[in-house]
mmCIF file of the N, C-alpha and C atoms, coordinates in Angstrom:
data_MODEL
# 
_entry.id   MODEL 
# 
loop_
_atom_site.group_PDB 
_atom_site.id 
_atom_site.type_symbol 
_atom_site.label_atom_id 
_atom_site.label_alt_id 
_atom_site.label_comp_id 
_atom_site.label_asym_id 
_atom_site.label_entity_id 
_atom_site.label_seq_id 
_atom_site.pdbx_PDB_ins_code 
_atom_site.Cartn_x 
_atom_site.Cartn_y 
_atom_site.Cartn_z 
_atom_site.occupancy 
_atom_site.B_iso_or_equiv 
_atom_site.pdbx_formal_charge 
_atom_site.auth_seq_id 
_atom_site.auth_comp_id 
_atom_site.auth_asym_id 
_atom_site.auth_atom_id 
_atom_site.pdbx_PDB_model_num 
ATOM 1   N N  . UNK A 1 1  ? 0.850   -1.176 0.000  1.00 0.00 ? 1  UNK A N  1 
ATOM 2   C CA . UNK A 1 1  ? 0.000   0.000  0.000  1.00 0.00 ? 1  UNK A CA 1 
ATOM 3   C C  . UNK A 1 1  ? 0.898   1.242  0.000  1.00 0.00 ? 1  UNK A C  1 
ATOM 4   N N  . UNK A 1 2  ? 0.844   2.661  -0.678 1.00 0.00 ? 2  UNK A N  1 
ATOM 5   C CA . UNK A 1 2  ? 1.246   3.394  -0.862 1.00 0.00 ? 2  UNK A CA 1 
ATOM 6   C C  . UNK A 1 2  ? 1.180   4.278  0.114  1.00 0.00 ? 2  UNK A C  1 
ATOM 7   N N  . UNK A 1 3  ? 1.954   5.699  0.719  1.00 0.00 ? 3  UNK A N  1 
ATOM 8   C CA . UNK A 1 3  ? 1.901   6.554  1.624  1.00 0.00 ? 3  UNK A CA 1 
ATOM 9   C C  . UNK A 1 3  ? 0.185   6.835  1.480  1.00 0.00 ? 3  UNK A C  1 
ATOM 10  N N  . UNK A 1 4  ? 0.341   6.955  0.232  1.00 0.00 ? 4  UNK A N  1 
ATOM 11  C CA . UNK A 1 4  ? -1.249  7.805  -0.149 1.00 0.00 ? 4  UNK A CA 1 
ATOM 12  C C  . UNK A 1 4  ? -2.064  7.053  -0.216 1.00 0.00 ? 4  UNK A C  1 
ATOM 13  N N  . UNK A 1 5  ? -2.359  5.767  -0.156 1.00 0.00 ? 5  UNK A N  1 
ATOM 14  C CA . UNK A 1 5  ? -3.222  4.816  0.108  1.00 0.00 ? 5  UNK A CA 1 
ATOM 15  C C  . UNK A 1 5  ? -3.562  4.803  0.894  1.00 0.00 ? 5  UNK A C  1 
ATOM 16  N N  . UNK A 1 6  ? -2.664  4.464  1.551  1.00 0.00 ? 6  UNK A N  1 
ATOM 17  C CA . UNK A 1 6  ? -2.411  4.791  3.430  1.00 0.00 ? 6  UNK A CA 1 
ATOM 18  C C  . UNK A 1 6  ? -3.064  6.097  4.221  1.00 0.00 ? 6  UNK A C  1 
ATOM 19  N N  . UNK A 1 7  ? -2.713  7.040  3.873  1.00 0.00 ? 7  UNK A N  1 
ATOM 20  C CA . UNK A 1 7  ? -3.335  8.133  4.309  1.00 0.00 ? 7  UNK A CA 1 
ATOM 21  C C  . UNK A 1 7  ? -5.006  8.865  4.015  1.00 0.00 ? 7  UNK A C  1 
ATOM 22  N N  . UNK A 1 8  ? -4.903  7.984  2.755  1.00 0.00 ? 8  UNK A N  1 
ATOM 23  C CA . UNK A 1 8  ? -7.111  8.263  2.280  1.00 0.00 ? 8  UNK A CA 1 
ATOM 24  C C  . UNK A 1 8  ? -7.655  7.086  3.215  1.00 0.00 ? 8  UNK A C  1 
ATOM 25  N N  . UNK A 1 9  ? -6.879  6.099  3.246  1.00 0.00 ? 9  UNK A N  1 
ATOM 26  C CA . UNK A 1 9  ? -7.581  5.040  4.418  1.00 0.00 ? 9  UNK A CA 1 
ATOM 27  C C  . UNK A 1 9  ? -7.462  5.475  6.086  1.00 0.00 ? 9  UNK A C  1 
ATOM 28  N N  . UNK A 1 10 ? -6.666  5.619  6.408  1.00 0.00 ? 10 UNK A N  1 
ATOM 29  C CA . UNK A 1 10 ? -6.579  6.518  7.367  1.00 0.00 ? 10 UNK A CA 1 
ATOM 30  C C  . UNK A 1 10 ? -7.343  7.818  7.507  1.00 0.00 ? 10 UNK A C  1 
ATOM 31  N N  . UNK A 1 11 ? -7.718  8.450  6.216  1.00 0.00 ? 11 UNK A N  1 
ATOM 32  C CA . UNK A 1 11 ? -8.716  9.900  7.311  1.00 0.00 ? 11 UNK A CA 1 
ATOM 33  C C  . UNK A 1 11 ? -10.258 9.301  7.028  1.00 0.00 ? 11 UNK A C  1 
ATOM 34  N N  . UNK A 1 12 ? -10.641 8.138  6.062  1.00 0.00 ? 12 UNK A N  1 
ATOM 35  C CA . UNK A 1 12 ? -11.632 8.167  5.710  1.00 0.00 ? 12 UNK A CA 1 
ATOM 36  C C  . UNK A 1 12 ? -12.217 7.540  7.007  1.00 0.00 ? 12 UNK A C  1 
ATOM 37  N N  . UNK A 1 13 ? -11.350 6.632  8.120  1.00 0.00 ? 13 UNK A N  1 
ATOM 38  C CA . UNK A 1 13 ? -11.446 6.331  9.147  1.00 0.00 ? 13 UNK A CA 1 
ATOM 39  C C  . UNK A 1 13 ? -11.410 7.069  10.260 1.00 0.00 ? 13 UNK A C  1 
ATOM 40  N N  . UNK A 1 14 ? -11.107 7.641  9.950  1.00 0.00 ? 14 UNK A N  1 
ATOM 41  C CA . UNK A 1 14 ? -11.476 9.109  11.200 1.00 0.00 ? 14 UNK A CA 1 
ATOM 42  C C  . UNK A 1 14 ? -12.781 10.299 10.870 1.00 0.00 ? 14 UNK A C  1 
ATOM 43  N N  . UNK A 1 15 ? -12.736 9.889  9.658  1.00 0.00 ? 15 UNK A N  1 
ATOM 44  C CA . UNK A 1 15 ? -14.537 11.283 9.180  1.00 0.00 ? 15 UNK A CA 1 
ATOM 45  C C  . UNK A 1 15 ? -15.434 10.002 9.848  1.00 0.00 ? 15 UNK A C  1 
ATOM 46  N N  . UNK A 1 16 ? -15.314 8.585  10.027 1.00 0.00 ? 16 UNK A N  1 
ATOM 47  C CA . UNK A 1 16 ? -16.335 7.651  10.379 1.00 0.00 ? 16 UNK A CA 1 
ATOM 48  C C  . UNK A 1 16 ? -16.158 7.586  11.449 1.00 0.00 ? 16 UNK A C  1 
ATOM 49  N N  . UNK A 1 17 ? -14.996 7.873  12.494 1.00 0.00 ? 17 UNK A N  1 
ATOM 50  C CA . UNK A 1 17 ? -14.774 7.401  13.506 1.00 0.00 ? 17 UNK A CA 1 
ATOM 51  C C  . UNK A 1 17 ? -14.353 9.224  14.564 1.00 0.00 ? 17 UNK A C  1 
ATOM 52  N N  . UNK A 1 18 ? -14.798 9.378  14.624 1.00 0.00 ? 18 UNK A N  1 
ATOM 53  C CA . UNK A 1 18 ? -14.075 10.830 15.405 1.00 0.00 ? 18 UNK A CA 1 
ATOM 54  C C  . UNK A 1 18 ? -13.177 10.680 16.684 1.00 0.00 ? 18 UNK A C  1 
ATOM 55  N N  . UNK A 1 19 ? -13.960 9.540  17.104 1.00 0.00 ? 19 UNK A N  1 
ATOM 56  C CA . UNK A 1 19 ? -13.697 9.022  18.578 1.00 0.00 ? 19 UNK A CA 1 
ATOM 57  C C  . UNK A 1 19 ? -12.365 8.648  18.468 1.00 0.00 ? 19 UNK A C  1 
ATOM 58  N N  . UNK A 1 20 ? -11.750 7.731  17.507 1.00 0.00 ? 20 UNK A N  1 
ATOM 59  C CA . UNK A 1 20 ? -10.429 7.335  17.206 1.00 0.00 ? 20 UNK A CA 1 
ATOM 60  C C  . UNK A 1 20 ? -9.880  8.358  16.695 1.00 0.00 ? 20 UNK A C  1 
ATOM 61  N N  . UNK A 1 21 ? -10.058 9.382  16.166 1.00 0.00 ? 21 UNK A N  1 
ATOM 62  C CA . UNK A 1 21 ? -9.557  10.252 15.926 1.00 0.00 ? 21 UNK A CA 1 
ATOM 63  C C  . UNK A 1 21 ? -8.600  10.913 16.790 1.00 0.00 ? 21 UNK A C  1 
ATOM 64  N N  . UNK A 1 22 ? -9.554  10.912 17.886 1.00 0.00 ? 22 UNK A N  1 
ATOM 65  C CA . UNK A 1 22 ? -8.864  11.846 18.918 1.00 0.00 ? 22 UNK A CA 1 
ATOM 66  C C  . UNK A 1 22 ? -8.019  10.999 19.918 1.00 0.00 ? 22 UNK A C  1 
ATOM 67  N N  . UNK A 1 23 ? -8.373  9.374  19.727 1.00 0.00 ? 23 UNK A N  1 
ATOM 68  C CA . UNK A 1 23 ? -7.513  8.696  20.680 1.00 0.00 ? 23 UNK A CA 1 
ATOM 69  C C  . UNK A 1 23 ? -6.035  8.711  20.124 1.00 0.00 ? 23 UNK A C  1 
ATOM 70  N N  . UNK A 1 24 ? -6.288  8.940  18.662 1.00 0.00 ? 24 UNK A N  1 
ATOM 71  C CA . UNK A 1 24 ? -4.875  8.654  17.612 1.00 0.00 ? 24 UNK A CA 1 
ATOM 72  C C  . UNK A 1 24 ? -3.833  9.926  17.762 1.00 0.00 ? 24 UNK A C  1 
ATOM 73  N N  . UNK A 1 25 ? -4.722  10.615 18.161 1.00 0.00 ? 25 UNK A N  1 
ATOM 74  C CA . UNK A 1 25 ? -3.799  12.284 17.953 1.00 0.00 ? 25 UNK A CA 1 
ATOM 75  C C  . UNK A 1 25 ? -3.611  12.733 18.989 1.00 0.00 ? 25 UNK A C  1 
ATOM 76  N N  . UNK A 1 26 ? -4.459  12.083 19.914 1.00 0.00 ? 26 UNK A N  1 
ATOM 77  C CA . UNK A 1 26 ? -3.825  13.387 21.060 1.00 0.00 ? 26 UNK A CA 1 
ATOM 78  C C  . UNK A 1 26 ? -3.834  12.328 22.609 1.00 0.00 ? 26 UNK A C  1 
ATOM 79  N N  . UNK A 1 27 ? -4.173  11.005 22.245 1.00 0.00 ? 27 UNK A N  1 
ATOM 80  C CA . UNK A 1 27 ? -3.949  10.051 23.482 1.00 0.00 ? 27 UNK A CA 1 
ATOM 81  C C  . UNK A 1 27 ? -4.586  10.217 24.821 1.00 0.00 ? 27 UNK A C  1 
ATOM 82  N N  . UNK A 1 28 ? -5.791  10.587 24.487 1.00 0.00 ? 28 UNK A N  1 
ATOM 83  C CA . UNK A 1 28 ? -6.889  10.646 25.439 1.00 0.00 ? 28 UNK A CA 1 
ATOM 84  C C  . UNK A 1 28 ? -8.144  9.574  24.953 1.00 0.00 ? 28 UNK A C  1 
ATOM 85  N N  . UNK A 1 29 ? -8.889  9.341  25.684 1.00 0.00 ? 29 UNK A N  1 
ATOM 86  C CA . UNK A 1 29 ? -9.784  8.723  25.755 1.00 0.00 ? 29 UNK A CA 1 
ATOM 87  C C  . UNK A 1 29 ? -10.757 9.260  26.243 1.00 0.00 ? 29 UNK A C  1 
ATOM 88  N N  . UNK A 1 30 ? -11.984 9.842  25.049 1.00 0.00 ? 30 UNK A N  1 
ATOM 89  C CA . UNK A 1 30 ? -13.058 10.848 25.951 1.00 0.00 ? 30 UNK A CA 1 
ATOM 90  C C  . UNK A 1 30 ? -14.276 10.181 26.454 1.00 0.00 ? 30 UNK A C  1 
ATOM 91  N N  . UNK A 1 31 ? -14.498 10.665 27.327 1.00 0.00 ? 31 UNK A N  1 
ATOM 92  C CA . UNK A 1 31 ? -15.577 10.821 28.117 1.00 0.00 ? 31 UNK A CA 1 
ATOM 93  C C  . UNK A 1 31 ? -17.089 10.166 27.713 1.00 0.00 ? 31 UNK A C  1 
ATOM 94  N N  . UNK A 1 32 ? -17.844 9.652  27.982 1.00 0.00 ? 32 UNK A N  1 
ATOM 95  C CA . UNK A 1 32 ? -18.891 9.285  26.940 1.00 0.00 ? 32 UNK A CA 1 
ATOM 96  C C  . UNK A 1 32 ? -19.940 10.272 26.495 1.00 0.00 ? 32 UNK A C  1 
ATOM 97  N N  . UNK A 1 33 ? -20.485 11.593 27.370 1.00 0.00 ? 33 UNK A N  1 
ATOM 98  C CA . UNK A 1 33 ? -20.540 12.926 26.469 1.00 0.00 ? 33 UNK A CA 1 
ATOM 99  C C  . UNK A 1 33 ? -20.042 13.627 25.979 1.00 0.00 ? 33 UNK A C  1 
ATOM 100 N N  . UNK A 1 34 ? -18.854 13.241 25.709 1.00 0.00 ? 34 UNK A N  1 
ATOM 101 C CA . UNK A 1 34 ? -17.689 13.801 24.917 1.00 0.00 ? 34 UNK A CA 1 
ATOM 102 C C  . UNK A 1 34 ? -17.851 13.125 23.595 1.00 0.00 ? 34 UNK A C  1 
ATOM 103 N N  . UNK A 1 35 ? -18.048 11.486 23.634 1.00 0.00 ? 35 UNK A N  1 
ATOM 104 C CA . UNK A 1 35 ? -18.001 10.832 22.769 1.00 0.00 ? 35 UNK A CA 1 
ATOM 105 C C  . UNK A 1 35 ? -19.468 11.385 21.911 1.00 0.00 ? 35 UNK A C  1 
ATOM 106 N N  . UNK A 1 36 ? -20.606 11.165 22.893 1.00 0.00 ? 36 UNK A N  1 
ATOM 107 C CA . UNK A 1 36 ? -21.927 11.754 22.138 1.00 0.00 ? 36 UNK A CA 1 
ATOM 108 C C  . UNK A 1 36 ? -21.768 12.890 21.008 1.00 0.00 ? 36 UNK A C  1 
ATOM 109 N N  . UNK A 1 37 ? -20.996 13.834 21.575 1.00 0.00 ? 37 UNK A N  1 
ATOM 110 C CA . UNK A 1 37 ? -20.879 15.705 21.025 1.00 0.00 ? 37 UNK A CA 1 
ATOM 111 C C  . UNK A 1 37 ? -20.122 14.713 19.825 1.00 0.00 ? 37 UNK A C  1 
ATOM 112 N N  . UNK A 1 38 ? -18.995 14.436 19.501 1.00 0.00 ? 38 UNK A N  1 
ATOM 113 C CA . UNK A 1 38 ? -18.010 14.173 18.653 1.00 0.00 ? 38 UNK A CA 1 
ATOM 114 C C  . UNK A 1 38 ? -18.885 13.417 17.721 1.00 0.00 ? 38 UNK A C  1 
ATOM 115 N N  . UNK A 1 39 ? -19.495 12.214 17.855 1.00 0.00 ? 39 UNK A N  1 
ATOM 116 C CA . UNK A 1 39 ? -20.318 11.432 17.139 1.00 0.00 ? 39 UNK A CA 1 
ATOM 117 C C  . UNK A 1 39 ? -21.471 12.470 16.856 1.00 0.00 ? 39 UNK A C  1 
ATOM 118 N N  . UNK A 1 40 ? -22.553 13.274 17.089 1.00 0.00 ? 40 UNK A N  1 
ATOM 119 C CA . UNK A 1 40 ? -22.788 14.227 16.876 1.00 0.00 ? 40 UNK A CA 1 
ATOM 120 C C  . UNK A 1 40 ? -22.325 15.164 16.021 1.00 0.00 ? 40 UNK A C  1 
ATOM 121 N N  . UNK A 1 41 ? -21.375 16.049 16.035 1.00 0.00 ? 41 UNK A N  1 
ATOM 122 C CA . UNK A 1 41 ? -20.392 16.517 15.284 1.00 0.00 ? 41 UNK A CA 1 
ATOM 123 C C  . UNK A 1 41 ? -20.322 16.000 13.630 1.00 0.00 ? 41 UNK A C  1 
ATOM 124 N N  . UNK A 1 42 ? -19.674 14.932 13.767 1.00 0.00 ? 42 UNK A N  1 
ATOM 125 C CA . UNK A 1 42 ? -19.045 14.229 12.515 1.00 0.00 ? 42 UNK A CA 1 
ATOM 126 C C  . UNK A 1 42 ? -20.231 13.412 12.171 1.00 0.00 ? 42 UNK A C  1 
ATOM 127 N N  . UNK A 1 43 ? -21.545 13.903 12.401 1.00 0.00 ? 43 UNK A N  1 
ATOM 128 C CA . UNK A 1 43 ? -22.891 13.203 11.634 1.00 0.00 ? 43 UNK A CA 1 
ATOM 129 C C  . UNK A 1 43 ? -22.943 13.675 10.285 1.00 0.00 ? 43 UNK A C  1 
ATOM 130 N N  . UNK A 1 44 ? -23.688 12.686 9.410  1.00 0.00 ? 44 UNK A N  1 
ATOM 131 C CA . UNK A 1 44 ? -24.089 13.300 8.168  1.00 0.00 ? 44 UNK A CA 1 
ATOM 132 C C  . UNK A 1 44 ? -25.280 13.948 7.916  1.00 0.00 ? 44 UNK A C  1 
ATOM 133 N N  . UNK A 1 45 ? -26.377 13.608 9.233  1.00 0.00 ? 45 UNK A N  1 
ATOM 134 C CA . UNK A 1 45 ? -27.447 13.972 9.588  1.00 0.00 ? 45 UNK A CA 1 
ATOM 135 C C  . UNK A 1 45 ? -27.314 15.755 9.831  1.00 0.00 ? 45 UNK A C  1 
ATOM 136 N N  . UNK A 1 46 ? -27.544 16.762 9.133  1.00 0.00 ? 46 UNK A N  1 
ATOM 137 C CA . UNK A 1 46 ? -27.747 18.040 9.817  1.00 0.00 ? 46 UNK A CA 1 
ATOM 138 C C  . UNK A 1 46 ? -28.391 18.313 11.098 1.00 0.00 ? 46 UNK A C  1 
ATOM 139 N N  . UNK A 1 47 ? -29.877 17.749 11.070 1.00 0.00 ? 47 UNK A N  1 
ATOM 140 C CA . UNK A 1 47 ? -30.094 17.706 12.360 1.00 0.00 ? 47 UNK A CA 1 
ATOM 141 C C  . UNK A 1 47 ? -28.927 17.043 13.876 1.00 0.00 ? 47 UNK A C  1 
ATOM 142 N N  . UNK A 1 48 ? -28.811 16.150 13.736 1.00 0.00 ? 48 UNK A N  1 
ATOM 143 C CA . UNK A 1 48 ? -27.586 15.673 14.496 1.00 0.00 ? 48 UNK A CA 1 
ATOM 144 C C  . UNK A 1 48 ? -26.758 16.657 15.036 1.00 0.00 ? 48 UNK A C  1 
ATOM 145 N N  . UNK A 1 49 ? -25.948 17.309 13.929 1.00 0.00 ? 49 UNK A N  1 
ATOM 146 C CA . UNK A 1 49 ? -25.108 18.341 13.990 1.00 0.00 ? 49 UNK A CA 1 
ATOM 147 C C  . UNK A 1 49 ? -25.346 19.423 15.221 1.00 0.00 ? 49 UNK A C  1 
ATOM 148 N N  . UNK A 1 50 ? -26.605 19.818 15.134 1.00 0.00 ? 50 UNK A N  1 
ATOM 149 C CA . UNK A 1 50 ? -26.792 20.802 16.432 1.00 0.00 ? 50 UNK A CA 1 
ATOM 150 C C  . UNK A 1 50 ? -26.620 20.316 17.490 1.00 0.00 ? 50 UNK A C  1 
ATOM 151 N N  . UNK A 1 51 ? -25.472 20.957 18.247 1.00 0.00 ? 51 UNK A N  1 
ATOM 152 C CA . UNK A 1 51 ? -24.964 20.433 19.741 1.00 0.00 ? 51 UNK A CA 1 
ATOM 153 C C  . UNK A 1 51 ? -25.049 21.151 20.607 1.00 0.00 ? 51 UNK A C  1 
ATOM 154 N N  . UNK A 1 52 ? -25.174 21.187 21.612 1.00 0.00 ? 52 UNK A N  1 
ATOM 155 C CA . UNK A 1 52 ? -25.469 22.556 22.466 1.00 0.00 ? 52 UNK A CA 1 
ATOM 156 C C  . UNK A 1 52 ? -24.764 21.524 24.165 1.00 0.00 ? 52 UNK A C  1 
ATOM 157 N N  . UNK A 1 53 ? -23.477 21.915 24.772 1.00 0.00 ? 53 UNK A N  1 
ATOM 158 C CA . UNK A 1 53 ? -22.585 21.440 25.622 1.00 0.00 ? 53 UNK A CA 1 
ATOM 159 C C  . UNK A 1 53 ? -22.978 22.628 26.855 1.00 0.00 ? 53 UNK A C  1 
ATOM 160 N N  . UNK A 1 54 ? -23.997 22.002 27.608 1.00 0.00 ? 54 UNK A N  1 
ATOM 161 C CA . UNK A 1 54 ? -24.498 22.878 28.878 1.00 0.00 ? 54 UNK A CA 1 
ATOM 162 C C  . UNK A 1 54 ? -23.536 22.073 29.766 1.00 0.00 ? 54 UNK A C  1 
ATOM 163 N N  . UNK A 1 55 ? -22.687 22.705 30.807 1.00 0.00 ? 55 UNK A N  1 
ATOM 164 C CA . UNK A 1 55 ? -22.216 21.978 31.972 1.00 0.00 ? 55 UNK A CA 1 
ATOM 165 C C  . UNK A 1 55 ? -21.225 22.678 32.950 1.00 0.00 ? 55 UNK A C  1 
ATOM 166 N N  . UNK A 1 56 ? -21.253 22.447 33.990 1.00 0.00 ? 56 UNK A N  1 
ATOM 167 C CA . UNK A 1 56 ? -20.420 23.162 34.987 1.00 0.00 ? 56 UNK A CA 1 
ATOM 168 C C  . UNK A 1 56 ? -18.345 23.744 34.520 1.00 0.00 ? 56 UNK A C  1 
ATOM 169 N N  . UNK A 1 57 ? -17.773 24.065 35.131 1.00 0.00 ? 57 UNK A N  1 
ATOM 170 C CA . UNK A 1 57 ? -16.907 24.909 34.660 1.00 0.00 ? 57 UNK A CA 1 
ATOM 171 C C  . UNK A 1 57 ? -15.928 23.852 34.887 1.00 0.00 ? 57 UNK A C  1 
ATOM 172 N N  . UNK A 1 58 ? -14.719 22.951 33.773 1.00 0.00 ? 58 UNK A N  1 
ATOM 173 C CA . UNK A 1 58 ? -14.128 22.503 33.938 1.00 0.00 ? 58 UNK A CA 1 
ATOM 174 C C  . UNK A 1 58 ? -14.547 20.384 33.263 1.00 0.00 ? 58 UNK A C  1 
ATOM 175 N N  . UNK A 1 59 ? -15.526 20.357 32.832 1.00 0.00 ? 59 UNK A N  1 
ATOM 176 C CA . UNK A 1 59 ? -15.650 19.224 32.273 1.00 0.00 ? 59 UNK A CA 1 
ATOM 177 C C  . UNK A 1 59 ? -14.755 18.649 30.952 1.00 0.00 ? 59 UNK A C  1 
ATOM 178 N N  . UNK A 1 60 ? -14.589 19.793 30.142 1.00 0.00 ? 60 UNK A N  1 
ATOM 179 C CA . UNK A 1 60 ? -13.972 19.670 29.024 1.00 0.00 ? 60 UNK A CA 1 
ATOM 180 C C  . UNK A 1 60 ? -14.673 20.099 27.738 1.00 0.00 ? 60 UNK A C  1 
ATOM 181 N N  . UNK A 1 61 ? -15.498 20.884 28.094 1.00 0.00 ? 61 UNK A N  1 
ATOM 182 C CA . UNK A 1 61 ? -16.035 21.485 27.009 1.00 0.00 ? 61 UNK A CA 1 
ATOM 183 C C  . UNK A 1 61 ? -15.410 22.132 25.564 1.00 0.00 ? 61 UNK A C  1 
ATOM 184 N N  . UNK A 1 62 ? -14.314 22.782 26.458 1.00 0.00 ? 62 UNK A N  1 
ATOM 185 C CA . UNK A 1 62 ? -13.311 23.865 25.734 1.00 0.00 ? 62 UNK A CA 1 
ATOM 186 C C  . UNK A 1 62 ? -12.554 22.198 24.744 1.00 0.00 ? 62 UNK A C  1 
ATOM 187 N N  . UNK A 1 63 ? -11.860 20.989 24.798 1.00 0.00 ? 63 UNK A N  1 
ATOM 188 C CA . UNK A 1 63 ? -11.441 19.957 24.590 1.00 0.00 ? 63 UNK A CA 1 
ATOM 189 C C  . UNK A 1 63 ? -12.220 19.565 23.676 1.00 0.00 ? 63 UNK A C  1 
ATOM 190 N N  . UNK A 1 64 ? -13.459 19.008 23.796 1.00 0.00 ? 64 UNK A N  1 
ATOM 191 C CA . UNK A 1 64 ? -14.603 18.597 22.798 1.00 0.00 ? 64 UNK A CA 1 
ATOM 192 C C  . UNK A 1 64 ? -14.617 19.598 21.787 1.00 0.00 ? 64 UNK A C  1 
ATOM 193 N N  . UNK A 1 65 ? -14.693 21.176 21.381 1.00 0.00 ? 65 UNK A N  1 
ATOM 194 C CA . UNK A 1 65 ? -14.652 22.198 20.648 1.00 0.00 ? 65 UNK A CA 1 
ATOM 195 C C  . UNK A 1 65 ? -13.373 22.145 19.780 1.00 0.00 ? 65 UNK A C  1 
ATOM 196 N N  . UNK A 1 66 ? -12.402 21.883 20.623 1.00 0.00 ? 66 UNK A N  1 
ATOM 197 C CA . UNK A 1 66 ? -11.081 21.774 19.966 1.00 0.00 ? 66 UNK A CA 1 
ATOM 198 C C  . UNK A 1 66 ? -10.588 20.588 19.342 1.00 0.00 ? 66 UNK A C  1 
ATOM 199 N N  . UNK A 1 67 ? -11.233 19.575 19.756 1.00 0.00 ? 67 UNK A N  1 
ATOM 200 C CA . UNK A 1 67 ? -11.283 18.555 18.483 1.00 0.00 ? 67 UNK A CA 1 
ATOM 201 C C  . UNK A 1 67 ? -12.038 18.276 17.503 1.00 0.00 ? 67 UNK A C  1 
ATOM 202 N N  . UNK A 1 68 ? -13.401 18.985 17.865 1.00 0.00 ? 68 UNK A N  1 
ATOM 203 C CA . UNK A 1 68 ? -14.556 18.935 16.680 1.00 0.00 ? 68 UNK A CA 1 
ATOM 204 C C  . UNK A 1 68 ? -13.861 20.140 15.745 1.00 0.00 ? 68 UNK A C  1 
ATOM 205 N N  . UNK A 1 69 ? -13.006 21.201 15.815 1.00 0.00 ? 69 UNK A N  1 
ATOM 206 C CA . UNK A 1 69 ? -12.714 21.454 14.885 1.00 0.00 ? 69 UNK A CA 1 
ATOM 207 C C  . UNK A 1 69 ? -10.872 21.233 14.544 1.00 0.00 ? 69 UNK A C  1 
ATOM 208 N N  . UNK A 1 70 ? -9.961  20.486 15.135 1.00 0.00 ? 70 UNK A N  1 
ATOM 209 C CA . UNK A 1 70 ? -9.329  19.628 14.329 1.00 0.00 ? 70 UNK A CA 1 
ATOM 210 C C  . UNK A 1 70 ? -9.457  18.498 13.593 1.00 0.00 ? 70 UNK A C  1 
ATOM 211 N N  . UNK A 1 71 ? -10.621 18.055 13.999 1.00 0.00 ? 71 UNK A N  1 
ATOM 212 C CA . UNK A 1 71 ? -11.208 16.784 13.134 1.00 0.00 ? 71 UNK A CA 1 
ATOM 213 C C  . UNK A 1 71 ? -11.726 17.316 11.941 1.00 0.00 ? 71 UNK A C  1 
ATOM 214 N N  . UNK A 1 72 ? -12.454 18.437 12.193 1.00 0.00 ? 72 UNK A N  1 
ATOM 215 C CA . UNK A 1 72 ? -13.350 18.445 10.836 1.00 0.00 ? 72 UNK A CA 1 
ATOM 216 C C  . UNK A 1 72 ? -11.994 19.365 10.144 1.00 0.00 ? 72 UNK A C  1 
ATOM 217 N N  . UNK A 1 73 ? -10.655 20.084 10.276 1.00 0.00 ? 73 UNK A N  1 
ATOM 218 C CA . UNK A 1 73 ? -9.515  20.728 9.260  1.00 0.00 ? 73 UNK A CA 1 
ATOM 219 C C  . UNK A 1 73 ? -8.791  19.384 8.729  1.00 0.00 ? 73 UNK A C  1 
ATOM 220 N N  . UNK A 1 74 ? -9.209  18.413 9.651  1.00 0.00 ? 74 UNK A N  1 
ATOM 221 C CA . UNK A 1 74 ? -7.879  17.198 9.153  1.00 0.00 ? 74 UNK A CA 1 
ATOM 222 C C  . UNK A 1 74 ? -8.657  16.398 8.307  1.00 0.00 ? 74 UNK A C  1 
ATOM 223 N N  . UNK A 1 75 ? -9.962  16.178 8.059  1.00 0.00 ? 75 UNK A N  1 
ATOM 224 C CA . UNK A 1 75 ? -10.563 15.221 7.175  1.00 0.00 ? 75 UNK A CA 1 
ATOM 225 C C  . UNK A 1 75 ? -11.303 15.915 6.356  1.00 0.00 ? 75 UNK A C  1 
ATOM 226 N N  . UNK A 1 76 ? -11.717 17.401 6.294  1.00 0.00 ? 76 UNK A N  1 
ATOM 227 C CA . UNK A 1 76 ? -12.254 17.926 5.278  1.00 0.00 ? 76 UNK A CA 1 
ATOM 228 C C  . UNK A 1 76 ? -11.950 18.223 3.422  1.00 0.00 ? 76 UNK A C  1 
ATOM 229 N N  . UNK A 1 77 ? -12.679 17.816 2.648  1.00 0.00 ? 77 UNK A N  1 
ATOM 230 C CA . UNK A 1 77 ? -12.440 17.815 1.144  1.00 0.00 ? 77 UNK A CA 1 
ATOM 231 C C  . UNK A 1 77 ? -12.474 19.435 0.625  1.00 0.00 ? 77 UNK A C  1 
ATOM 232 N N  . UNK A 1 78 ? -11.673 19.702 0.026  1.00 0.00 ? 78 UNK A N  1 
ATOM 233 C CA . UNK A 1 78 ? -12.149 21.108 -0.832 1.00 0.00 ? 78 UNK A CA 1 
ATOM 234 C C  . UNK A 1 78 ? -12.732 22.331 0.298  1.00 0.00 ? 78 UNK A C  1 
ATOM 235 N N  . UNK A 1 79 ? -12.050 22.534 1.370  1.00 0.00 ? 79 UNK A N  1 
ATOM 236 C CA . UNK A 1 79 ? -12.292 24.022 1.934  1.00 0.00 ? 79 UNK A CA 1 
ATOM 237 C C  . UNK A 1 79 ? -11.678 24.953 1.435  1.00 0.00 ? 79 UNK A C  1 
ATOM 238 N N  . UNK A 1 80 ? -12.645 25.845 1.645  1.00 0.00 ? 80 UNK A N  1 
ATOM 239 C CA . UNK A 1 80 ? -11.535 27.045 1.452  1.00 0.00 ? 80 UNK A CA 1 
ATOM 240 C C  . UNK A 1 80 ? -11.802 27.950 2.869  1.00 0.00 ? 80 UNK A C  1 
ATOM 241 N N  . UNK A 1 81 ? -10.563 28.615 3.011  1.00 0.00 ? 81 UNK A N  1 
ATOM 242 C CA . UNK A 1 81 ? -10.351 28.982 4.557  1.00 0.00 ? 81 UNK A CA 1 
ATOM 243 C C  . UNK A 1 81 ? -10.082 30.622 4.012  1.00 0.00 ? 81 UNK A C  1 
ATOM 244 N N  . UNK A 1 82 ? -10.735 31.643 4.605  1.00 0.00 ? 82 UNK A N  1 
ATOM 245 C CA . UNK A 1 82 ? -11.310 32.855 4.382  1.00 0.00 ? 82 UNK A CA 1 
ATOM 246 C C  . UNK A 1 82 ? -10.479 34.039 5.727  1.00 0.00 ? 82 UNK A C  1 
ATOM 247 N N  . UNK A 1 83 ? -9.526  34.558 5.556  1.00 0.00 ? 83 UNK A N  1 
ATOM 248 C CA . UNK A 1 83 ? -8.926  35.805 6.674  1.00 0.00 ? 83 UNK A CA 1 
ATOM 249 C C  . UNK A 1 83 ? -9.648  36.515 7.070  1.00 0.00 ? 83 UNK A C  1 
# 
């Protein structure tokens, strides 16, 4: 298998998987409303998509935000990113 074989198999497994995503990159293991938001997140469902993270100060909210959007810069097709 080629680098680049390798690497479309690899993100196409992380747009399906978010959860591994984040175990792969950053060596945590989240939370299971962490896991909800993320699976949420990386739905194909729009409805899905709306997340709304109510919770006391210090759960990991700020963490869940910051991987829902390194996940969606590292597996996204054709963005364009706007200054």
């Amino acid at each position: 298998m080629s680098r680049r074989e390798a690497a479309v198999t690899l993100l196409g497994r992380w747009r399906d998987q978010p959860c591994q995503f984040v175990v792969e990159n950053f060596g945590v293991e989240p939370d299971a409303w962490q896991r909800d938001a993320l699976e949420a997140f990386a739905s194909t469902n729009p409805a899905k998509r709306r997340i709304s993270l109510q919770a006391a100060t210090g759960p990991g909210k700020s963490a869940v935000l910051a991987w829902c959007g390194l996940h969606f810069l590292s597996i996204a097709q054709h963005i364009r990113l706007v200054q």
